[in-house]
GUKE-956292 format. One record per residue (C-alpha): x, y, z; residue in one letter. Coordinates in nm, 3 decimals, decimal comma, always signed. Last residue first. Example, Ala and Ser with C-alpha at 12.3 -4.5 7.8 and 13.67 -1.06 7.14 Angstrom:
2
        X        Y        Z  code
   +1,367   -0,106   +0,714     S
   +1,230   -0,450   +0,780     A
end
This chain:
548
        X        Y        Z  code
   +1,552   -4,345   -2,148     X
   +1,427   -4,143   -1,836     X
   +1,725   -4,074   -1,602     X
   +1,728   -4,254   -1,256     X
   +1,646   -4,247   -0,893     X
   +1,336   -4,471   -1,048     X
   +1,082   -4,222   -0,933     X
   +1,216   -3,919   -1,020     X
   +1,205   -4,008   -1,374     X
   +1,405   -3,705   -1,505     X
   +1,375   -3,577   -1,880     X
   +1,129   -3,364   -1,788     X
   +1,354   -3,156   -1,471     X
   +1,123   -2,822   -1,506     X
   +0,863   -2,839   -1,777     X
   +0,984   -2,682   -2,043     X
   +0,836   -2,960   -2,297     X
   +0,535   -2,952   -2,174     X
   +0,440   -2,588   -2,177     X
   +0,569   -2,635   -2,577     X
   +0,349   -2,919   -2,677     X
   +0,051   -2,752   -2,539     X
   +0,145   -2,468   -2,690     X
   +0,173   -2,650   -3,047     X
   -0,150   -2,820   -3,007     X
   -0,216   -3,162   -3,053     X
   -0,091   -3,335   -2,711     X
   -0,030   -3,711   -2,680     X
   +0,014   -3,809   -2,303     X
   -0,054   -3,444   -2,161     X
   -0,426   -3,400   -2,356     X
   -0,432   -3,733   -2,432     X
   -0,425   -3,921   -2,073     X
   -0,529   -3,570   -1,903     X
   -0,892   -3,587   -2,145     X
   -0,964   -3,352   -2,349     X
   -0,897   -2,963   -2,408     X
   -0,693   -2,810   -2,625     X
   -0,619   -2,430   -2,696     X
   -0,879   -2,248   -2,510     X
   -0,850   -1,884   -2,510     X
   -0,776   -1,593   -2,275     X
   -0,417   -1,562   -2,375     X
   -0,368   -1,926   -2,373     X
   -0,551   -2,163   -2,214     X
   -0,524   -2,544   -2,176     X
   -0,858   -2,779   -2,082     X
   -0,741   -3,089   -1,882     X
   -0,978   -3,365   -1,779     X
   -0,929   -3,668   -1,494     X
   -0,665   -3,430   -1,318     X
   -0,496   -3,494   -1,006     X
   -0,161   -3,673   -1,116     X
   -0,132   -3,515   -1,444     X
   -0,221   -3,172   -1,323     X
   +0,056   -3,168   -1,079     X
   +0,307   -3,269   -1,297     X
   +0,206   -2,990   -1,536     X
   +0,242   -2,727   -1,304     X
   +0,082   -2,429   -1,384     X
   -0,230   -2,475   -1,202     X
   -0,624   -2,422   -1,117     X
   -0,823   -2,713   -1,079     X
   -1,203   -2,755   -1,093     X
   -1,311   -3,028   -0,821     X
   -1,616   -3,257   -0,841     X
   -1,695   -3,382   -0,522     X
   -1,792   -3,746   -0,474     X
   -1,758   -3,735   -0,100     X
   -1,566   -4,031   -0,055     X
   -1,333   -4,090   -0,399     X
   -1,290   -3,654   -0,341     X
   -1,171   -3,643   -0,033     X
   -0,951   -3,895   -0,136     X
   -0,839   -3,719   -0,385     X
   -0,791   -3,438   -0,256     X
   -0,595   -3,572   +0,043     X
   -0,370   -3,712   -0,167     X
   -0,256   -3,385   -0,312     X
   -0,246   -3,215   -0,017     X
   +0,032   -3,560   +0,111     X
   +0,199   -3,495   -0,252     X
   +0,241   -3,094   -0,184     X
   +0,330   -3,137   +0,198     X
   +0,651   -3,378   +0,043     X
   +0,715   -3,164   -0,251     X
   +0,722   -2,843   -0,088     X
   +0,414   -2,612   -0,076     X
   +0,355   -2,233   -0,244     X
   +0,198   -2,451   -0,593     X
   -0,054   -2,668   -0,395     X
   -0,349   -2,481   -0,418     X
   -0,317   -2,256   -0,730     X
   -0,650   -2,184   -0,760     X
   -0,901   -2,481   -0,633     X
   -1,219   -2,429   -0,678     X
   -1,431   -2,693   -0,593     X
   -1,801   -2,824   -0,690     X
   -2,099   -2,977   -0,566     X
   -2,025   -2,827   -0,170     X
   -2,115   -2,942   +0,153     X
   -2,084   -2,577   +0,306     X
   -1,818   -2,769   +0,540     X
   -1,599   -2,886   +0,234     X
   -1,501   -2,570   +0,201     X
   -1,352   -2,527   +0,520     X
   -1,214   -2,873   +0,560     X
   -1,002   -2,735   +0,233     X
   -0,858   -2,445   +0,390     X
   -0,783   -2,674   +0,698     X
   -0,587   -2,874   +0,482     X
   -0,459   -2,604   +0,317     X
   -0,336   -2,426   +0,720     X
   -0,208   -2,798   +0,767     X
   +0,051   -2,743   +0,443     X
   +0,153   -2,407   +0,581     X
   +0,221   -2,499   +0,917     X
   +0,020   -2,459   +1,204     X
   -0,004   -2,265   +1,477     X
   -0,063   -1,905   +1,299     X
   -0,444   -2,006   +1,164     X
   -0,551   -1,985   +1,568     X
   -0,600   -2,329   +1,768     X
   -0,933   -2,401   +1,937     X
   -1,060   -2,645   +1,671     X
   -0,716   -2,804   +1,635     X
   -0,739   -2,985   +1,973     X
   -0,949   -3,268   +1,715     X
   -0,633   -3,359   +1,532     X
   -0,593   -3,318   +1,175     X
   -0,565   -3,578   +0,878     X
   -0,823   -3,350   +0,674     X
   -1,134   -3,604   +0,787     X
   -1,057   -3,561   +1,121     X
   -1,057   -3,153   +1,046     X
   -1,402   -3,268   +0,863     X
   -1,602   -3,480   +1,148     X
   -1,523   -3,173   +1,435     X
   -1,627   -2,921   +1,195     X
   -1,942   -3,121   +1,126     X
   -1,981   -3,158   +1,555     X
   -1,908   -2,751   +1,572     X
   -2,167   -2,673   +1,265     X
   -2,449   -2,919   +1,465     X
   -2,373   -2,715   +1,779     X
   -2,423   -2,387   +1,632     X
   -2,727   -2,473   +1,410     X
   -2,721   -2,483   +1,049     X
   -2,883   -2,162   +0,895     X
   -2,672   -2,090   +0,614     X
   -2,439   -1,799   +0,812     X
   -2,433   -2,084   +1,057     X
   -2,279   -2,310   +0,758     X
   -2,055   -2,024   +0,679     X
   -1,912   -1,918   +1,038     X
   -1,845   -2,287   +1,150     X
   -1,520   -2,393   +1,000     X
   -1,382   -2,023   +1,047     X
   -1,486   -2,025   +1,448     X
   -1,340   -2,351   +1,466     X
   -0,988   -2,248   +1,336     X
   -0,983   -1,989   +1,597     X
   -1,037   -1,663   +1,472     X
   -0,765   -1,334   +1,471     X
   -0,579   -1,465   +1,173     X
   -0,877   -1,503   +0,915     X
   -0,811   -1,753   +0,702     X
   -0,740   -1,684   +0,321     X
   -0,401   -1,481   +0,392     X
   -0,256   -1,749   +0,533     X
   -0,442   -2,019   +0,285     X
   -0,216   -1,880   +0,024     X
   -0,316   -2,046   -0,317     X
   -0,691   -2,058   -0,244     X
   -0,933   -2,303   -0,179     X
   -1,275   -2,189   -0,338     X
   -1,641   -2,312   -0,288     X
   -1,937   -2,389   -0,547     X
   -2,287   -2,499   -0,403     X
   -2,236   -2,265   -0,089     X
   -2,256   -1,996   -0,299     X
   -2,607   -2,094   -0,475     X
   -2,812   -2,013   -0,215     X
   -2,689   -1,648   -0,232     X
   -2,663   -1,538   -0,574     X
   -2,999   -1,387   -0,587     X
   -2,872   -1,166   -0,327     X
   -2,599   -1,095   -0,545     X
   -2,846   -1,045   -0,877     X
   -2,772   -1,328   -1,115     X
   -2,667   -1,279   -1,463     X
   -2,384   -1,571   -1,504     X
   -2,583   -1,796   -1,228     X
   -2,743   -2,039   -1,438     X
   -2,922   -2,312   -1,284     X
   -2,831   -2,683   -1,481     X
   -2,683   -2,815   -1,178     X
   -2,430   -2,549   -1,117     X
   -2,484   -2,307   -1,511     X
   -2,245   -2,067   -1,554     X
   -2,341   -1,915   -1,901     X
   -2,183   -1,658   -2,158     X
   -2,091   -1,314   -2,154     X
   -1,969   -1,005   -1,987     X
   -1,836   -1,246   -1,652     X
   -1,891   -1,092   -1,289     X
   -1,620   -1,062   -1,054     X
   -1,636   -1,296   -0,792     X
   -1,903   -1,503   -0,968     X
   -1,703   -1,859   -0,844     X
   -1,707   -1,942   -1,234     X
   -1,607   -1,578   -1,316     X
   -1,310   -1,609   -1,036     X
   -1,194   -1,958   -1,172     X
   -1,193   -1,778   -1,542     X
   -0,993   -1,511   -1,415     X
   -0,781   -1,731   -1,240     X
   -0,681   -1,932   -1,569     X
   -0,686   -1,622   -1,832     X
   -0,367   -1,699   -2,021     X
   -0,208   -1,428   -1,758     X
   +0,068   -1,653   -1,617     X
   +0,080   -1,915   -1,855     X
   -0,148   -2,229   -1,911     X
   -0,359   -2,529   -1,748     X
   -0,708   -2,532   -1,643     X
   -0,770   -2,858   -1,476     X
   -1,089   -3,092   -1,467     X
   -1,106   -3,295   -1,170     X
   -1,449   -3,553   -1,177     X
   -1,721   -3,677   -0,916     X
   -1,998   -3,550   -1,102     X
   -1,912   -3,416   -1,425     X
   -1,753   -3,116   -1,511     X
   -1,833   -2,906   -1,858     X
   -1,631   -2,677   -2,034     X
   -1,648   -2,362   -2,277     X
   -1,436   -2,012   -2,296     X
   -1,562   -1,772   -2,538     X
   -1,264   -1,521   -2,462     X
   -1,135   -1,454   -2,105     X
   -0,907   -1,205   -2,014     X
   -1,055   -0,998   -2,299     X
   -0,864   -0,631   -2,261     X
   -1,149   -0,352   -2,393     X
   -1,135   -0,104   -2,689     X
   -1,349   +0,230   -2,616     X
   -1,687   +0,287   -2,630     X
   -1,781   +0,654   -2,479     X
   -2,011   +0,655   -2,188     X
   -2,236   +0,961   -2,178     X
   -2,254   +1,101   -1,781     X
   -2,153   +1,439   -1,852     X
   -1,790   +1,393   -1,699     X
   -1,696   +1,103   -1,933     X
   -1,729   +0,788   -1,839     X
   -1,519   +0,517   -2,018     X
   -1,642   +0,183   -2,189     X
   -1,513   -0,159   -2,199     X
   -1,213   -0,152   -1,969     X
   -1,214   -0,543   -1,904     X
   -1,360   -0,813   -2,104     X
   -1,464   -1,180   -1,903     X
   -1,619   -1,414   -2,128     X
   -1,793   -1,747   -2,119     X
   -1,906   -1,956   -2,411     X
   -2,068   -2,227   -2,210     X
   -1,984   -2,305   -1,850     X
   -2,148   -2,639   -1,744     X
   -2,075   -2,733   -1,299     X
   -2,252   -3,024   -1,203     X
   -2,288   -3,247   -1,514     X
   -2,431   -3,569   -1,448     X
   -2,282   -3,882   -1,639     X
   -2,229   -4,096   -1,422     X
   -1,917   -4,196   -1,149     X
   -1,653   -4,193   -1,443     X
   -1,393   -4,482   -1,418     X
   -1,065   -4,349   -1,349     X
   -0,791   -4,275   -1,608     X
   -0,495   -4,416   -1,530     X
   -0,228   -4,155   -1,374     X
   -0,101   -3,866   -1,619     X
   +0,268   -3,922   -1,717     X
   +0,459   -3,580   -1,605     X
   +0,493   -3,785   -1,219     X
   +0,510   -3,601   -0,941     X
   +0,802   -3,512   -0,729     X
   +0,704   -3,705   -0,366     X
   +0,938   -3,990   -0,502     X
   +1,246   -3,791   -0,505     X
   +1,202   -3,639   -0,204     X
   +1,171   -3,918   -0,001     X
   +1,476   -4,109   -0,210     X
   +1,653   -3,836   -0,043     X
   +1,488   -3,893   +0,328     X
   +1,573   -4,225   +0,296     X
   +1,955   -4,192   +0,280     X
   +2,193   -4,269   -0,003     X
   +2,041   -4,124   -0,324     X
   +2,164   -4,318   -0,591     X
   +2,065   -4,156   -0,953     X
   +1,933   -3,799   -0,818     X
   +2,289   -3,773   -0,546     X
   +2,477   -3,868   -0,840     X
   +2,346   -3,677   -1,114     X
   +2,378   -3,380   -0,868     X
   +2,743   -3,405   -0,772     X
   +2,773   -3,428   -0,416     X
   +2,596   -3,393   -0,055     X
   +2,354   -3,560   +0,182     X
   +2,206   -3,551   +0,533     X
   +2,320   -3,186   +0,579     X
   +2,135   -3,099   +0,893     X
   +1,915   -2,810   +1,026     X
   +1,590   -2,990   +1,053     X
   +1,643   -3,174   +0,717     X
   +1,891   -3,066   +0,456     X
   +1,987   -3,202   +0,082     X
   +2,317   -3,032   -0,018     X
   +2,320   -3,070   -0,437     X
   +2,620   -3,034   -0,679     X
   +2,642   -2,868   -1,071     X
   +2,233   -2,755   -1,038     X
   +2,026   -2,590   -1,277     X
   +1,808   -2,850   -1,482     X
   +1,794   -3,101   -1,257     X
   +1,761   -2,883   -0,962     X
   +1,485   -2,701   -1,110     X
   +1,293   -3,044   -1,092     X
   +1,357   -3,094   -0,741     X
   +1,144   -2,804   -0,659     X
   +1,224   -2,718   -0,302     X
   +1,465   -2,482   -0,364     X
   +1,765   -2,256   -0,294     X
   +2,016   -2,169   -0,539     X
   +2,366   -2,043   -0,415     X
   +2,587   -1,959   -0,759     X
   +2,909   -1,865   -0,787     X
   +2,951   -1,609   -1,091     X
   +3,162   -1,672   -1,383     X
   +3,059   -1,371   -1,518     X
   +2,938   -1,492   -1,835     X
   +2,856   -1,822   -1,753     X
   +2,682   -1,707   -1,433     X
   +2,470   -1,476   -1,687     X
   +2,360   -1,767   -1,911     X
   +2,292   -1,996   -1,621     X
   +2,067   -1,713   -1,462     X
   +1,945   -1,682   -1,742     X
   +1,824   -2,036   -1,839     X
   +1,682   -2,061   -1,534     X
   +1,469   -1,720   -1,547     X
   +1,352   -1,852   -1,927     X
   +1,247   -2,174   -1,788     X
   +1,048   -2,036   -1,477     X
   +0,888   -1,806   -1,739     X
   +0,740   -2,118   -1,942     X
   +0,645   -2,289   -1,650     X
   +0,456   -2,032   -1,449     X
   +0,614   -1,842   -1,192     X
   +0,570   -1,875   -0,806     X
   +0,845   -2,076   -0,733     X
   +1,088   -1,932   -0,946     X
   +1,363   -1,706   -0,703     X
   +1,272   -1,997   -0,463     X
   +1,601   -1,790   -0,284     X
   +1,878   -1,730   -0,516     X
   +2,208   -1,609   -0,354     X
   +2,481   -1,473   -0,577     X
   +2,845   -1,454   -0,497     X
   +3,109   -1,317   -0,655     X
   +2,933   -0,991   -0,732     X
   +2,896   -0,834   -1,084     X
   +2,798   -0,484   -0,975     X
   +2,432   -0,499   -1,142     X
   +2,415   -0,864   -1,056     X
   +2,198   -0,853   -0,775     X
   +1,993   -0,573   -0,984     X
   +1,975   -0,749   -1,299     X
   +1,842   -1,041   -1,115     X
   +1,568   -0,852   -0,937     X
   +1,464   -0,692   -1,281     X
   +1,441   -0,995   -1,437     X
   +1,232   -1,106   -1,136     X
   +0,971   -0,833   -1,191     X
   +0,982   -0,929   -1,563     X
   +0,859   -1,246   -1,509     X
   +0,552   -1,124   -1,255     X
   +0,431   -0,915   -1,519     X
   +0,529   -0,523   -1,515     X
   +0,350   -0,194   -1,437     X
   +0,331   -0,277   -1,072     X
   +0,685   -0,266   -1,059     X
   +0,690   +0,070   -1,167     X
   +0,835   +0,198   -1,527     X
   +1,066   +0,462   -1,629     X
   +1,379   +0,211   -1,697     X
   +1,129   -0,052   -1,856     X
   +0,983   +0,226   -2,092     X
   +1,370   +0,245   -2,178     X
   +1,471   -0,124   -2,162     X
   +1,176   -0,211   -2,448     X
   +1,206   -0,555   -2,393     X
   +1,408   -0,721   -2,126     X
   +1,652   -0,950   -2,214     X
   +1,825   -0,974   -1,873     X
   +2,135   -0,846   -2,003     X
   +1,961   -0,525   -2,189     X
   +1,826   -0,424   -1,857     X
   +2,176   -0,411   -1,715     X
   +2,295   -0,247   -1,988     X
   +2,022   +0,013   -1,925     X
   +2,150   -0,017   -1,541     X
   +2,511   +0,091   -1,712     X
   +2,444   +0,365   -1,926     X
   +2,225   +0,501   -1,662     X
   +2,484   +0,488   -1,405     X
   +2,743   +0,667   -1,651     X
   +2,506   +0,951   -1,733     X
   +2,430   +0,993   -1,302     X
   +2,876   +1,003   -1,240     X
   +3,037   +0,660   -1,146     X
   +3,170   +0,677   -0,774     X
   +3,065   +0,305   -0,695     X
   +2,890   +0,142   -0,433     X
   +2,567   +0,383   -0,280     X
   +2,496   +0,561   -0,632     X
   +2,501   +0,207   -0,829     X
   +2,252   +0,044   -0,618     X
   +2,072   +0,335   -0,630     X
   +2,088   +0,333   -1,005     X
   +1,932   +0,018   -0,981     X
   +1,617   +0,143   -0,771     X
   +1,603   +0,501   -0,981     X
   +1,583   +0,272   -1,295     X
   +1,270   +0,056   -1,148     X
   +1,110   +0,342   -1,075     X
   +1,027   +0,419   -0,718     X
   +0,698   +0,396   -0,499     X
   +0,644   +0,011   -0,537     X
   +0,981   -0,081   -0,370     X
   +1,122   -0,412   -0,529     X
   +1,167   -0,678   -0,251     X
   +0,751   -0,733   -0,181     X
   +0,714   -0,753   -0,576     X
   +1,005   -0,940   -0,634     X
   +0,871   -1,255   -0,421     X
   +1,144   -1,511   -0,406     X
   +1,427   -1,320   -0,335     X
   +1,720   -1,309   -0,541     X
   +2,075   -1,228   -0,361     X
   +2,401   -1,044   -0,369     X
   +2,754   -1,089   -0,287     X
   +3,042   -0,908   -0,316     X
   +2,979   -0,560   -0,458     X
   +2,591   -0,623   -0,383     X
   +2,588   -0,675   -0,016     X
   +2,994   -0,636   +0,096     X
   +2,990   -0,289   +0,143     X
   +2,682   -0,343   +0,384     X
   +2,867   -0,616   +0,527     X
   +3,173   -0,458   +0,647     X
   +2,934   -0,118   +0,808     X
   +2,757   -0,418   +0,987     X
   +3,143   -0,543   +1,090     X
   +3,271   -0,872   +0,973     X
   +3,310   -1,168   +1,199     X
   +3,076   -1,341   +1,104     X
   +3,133   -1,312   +0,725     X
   +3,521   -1,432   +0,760     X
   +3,698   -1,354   +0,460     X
   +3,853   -1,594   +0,250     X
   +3,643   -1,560   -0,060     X
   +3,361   -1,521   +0,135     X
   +3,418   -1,726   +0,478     X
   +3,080   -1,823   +0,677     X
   +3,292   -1,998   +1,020     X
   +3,125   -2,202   +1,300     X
   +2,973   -2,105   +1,601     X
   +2,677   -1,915   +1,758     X
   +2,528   -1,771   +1,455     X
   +2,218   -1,548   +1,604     X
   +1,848   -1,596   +1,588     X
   +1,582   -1,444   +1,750     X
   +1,647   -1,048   +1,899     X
   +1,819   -0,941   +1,565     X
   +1,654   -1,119   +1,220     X
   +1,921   -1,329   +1,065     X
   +2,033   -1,048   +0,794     X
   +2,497   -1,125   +0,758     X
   +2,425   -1,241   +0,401     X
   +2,569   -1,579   +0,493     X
   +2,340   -1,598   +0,804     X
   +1,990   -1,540   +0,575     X
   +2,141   -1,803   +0,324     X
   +2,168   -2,074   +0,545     X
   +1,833   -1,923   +0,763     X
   +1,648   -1,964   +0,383     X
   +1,753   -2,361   +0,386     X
   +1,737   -2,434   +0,716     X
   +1,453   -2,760   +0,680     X
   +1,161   -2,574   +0,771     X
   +0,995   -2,567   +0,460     X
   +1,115   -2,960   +0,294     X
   +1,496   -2,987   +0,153     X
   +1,695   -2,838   -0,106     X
   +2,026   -2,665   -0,108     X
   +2,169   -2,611   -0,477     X
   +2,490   -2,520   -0,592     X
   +2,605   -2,379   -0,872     X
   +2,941   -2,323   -0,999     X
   +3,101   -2,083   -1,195     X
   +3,332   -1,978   -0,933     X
   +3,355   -2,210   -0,652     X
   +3,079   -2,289   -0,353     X
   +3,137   -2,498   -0,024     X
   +2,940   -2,695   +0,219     X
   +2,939   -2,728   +0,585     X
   +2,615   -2,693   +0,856     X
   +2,704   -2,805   +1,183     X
   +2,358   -2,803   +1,316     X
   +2,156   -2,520   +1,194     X
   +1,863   -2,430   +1,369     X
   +1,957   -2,530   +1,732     X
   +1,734   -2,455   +2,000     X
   +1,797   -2,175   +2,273     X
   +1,682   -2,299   +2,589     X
   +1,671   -1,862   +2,744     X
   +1,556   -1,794   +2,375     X
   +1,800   -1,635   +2,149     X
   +1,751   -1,917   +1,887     X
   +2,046   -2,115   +1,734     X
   +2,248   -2,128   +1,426     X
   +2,587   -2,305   +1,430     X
   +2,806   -2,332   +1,116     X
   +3,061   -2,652   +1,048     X
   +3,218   -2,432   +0,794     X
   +3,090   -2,286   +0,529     X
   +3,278   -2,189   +0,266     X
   +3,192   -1,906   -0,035     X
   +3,399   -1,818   -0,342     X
   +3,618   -2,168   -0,306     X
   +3,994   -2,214   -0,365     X
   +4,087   -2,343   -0,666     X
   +4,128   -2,656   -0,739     X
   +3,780   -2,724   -0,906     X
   +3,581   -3,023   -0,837     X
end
């Protein structure tokens, strides 16, 4: 522990709601930060982490929370106390933060150099050459390529990786003291998620930055944290020096945590239930911008983008294949030609030996219900202004089943999910995020499905919610005998649901076998490489102790 004295301390901090009971959100909350130091605060959704760093930053939202007690002191200075005019000098000269989702925090209709020179513009006096001089160092920092067609470019002109790059130059554009990361990798694939670590180590290094990192992902705190504050429901159950809280966690909720991380050794395999293949893709491909019209009606030939290139698999009956890889190797592409969202340019989707690469839409139609998806954000997959039984019934009436036969089958599957019968009448915004996937998944299991799509289905959930989903897929799957296709970039997750792995990169398959080989004893290079970045590896959270 350093002598000095710390870049941010909180002290016993009070958070409640503005209701006429207010309730408590943060109870007493103390931990401190120094230079060159980084601290993580982990715990399940719900658990204070984001309202923490929300009341440091001086943006609870007005009208529902408010700090009530307690002391947020910056290098000294008292953050509750400070004026707004105090804290919007102190937002990016002082202290700055990563968000998790740079698209929504970027602003779509500006340049990504106008939004750091901004930043520039509002703190410092610097004349419009010397602002561009410095965001292009900036850009150089984060190892961008090609910082001038990055300065010029949009956020929707750039990958997902780059997007946060961009966030991270920006928070550290005026070298603050403090720098808040919230899930800044969550949603990013493996290899990115190691390169945005390793840079924000590299920077804090350089600047000798203090470091707030907020997470659920107990692997990123092996490989990023110096001390860890574990929270539940607004309480510091644990604090210290990460090797020590990961090697002897002291209270159950810890050792919780720890064990809900899965495994990177895939599970046994399981005895296959025959040999009937529901779902055989052979040779598929997905090309975009092919041809372009021209204004007599001639198309002109023109080189197309293949997101998916001569991709072939099979899944038996009663069997979880998963397509592993990078962000845009082709994975939900390949999930959306399967589930003939988009339509592939080549190759066969055959669902019980019936084809349904070429088929006409309303040709299409009694084959849907054969192959269902579960997406990544069931929020935005259920419809907000039904009730939960109105979504479980609307595609089995749509199929002919009768209205009271859909409400008794909804009835049978929220049971089935691990949720109570009174959910039926509740609305998507009730529940939490891991109960709004269960439901996602009672609601493709109520066309009776061969085969499921799952895209990403666990990867927005924390550890705990993530094991129970996971669990619940496969034992949906040991009753029904559903086969399940599943989408992910988390190799821990794939290991414990996946019988069969096929890995893609840049639209093509690189390996593909079973999960015992394909992770246990991996041929290809890539393969080799995803695995080794894999967040926390040398770990074994299940023994509270590093793997020899």
């Amino acid at each position: 522990m350093s002598t000095q004295d710390p870049v941010l301390h909180v002290d016993a901090l009070v958070v409640e709601t503005t209701d006429k009971t207010p309730k408590q959100i943060l109870k007493a909350v103390s931990f401190e930060i120094h230079a060159g130091e980084t601290l993580c605060l982990v715990g399940e959704s719900g658990s204070g982490k984001s309202v923490s760093s929300l009341t440091t930053l001086g943006l609870l939202p007005p009208g529902s929370l408010r700090a009530t007690s307690g002391r947020v002191l910056l290098d000294g200075e008292d953050l509750l106390q400070a004026t707004p005019k105090r804290l919007i000098e102190l937002r990016g000269s002082r202290m700055a933060m990563i968000f998790q989702e740079p698209m929504t925090a970027l602003n779509p209709v500006l340049t990504v150099g106008k939004q750091l020179d901004e930043v520039l513009a509002c703190h410092t006096q610097a004349s419009g050459a010397e602002r561009r001089a410095q965001v292009l160092d900036a850009l150089e920092q984060v190892h961008l390529p090609d910082i001038q067609r990055m300065y010029t470019s949009y956020p929707h002109q750039l990958s997902g990786g780059q997007r946060q790059r961009i966030m991270i130059a920006m928070a550290l554009l005026l070298k603050p003291r403090l720098l808040i990361a919230d899930e800044p990798t969550t949603a990013l694939d493996v290899t990115t998620q190691h390169q945005i670590l390793k840079l924000i180590r590299e920077l804090q290094e350089k600047h000798g930055t203090a470091v707030l990192f907020i997470t659920h992902d107990m692997g990123v705190v092996v490989d990023i944290a110096d001390r860890v504050c574990v929270m539940n429901t607004g309480v510091i159950v644990e604090q210290g020096p990460v090797n020590q809280v990961l090697s002897s966690p002291r209270e159950a909720y810890t050792r919780r945590l720890l064990t809900a991380v899965p495994s990177l050794t895939p599970r046994p395999p399981r005895p296959e239930r025959g040999p009937r293949r529901v779902l055989d893709v052979a040779e598929l491909a997905k090309e975009y911008g092919v041809s372009k019209r021209l204004f007599n009606g001639w198309r002109k030939p023109r080189t197309g983008t293949r997101a998916v290139n001569d991709v072939s698999f099979h899944l038996l009956e009663g069997r979880t294949l998963g397509i592993v890889g990078e962000s845009g190797s082709g994975k939900s592409t390949l999930a959306r030609c399967v589930m003939r969202l988009i339509d592939p340019t080549g190759g066969t989707i055959r669902i019980n030996g019936q084809d349904i690469a070429d088929l006409h839409p309303r040709g299409l139609k009694p084959h849907r219900g054969r192959i269902q998806m579960v997406f990544q954000d069931p929020y935005r997959s259920l419809n907000p202004r039904i009730t939960i039984g109105q979504s479980l019934i609307e595609g089995p009436m749509n199929y002919g089943k009768p209205r009271r036969e859909a409400l008794a089958q909804a009835e049978e599957l929220l049971q089935l999910v691990g949720l109570p019968p009174d959910a039926i009448d509740r609305f998507p915004h009730q529940f939490s995020g891991g109960q709004r996937q269960r439901i996602a998944i009672a609601r493709a299991l109520a066309m009776e499905p061969d085969v499921i799509v799952a895209d990403e289905a666990v990867s927005a959930l924390d550890v705990s919610v993530q094991a129970q989903v996971l669990a619940l897929f496969d034992d949906i799957q040991k009753r029904l005998g559903v086969s399940i296709l599943f989408i992910t970039h988390d190799l821990r997750v794939a290991a414990q649901i996946c019988d069969d792995v096929l890995v893609m990169q840049r639209g093509q398959v690189v390996e593909y076998g079973p999960a015992q080989q394909v992770l246990g004893h991996p041929q290809a290079s890539y393969t080799r490489q995803l695995i080794a970045v894999a967040p926390g590896r040398s770990w074994n959270f299940a023994a509270f102790a590093p793997a020899s």
